[in-house]
C-alpha positions in Angstrom: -13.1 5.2 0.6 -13.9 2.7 3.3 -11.6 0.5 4.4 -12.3 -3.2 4.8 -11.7 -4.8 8.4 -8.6 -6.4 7.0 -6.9 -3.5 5.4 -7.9 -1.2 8.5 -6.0 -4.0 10.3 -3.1 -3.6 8.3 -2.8 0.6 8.6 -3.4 0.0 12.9 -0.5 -2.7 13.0 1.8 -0.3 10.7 0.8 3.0 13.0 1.5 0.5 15.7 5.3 0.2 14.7 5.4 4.0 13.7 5.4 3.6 10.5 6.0 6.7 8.2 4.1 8.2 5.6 1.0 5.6 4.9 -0.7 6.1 1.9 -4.4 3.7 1.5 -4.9 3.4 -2.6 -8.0 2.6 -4.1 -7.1 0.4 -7.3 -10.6 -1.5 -7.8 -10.9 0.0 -11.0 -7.2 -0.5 -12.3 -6.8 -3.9 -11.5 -9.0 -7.3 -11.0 -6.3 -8.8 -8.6 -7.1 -6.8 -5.8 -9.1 -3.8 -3.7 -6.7 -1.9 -1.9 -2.7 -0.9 -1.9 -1.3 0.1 1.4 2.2 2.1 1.2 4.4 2.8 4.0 8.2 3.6 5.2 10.2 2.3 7.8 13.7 3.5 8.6 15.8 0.8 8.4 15.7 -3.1 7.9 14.9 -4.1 11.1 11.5 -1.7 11.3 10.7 -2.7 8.0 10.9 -6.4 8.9 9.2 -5.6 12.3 6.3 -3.5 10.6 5.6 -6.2 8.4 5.3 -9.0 11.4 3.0 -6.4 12.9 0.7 -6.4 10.2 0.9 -10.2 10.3 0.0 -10.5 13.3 -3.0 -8.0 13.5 -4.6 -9.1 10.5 -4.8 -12.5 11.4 -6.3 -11.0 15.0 -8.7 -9.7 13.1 -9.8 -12.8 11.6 -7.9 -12.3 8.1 -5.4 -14.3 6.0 -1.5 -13.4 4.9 -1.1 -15.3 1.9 2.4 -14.3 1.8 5.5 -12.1 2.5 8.0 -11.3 0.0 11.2 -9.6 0.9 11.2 -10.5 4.3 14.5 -11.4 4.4 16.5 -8.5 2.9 13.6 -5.9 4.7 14.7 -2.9 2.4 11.3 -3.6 0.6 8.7 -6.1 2.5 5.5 -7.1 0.4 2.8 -8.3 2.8 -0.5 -10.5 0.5 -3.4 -9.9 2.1 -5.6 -10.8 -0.5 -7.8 -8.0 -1.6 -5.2 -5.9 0.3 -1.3 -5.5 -0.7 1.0 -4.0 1.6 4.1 -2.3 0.6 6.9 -1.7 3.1 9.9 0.3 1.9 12.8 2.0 3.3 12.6 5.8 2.1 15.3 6.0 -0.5 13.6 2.7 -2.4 10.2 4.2 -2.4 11.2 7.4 -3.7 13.1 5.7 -6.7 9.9 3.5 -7.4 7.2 5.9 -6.7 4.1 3.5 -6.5 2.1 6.3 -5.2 2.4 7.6 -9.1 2.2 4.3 -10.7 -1.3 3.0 -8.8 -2.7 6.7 -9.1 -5.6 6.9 -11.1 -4.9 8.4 -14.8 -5.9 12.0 -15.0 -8.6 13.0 -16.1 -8.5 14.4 -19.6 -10.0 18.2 -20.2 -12.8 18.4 -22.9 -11.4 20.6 -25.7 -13.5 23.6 -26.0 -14.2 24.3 -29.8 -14.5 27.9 -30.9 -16.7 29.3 -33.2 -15.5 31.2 -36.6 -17.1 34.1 -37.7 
């Protein structure tokens, strides 16, 4: 998969702050509201709060637009709008429990049933 200049933005400013654990997603096909999920962690509030300014402030270096943070506030899980591109932030213990690596994998794929012939 390649990465768009924004998204590749956004995984820089997070490796920037050290954060852990970044997963790039692929969801073009399982949704029409945008290209890309980004998943990180961040240890506590504060480097949760501080990997999500990051990635404010190097995505708009790049010439890209936030179009909003939720969760700011709180910083156990930040939600950075890029658009195309949606950054999740989470502190370990809430990203376990949610598991949005699972929920934005694609489906399996289903086996063809092999049909045997009788004799």
């Amino acid at each position: 998969m390649r990465l768009t200049k924004v998204a590749s933005a956004a995984v820089d400013a997070l490796e920037d702050v050290k954060g852990r654990d970044i997963k790039v997603l692929n969801v073009r096909k399982m949704t029409a509201h945008f290209d890309t999920v980004i998943i990180a962690s961040g240890d506590s509030t504060r480097q949760c709060k501080a990997l999500a300014n990051r990635v404010r402030e190097k995505v708009k270096e790049a010439g890209g637009k936030v179009y909003g943070i939720e969760g700011e506030q709180v910083g156990e899980w930040v939600l950075v709008d890029l658009g195309g591109t949606v950054v999740h932030i989470l502190q370990p213990a809430l990203r376990q429990y949610y598991n949005l690596e699972e929920l934005w994998a694609p489906p399996p794929r289903a086996k063809r049933a092999t049909r045997t012939r009788a004799a």
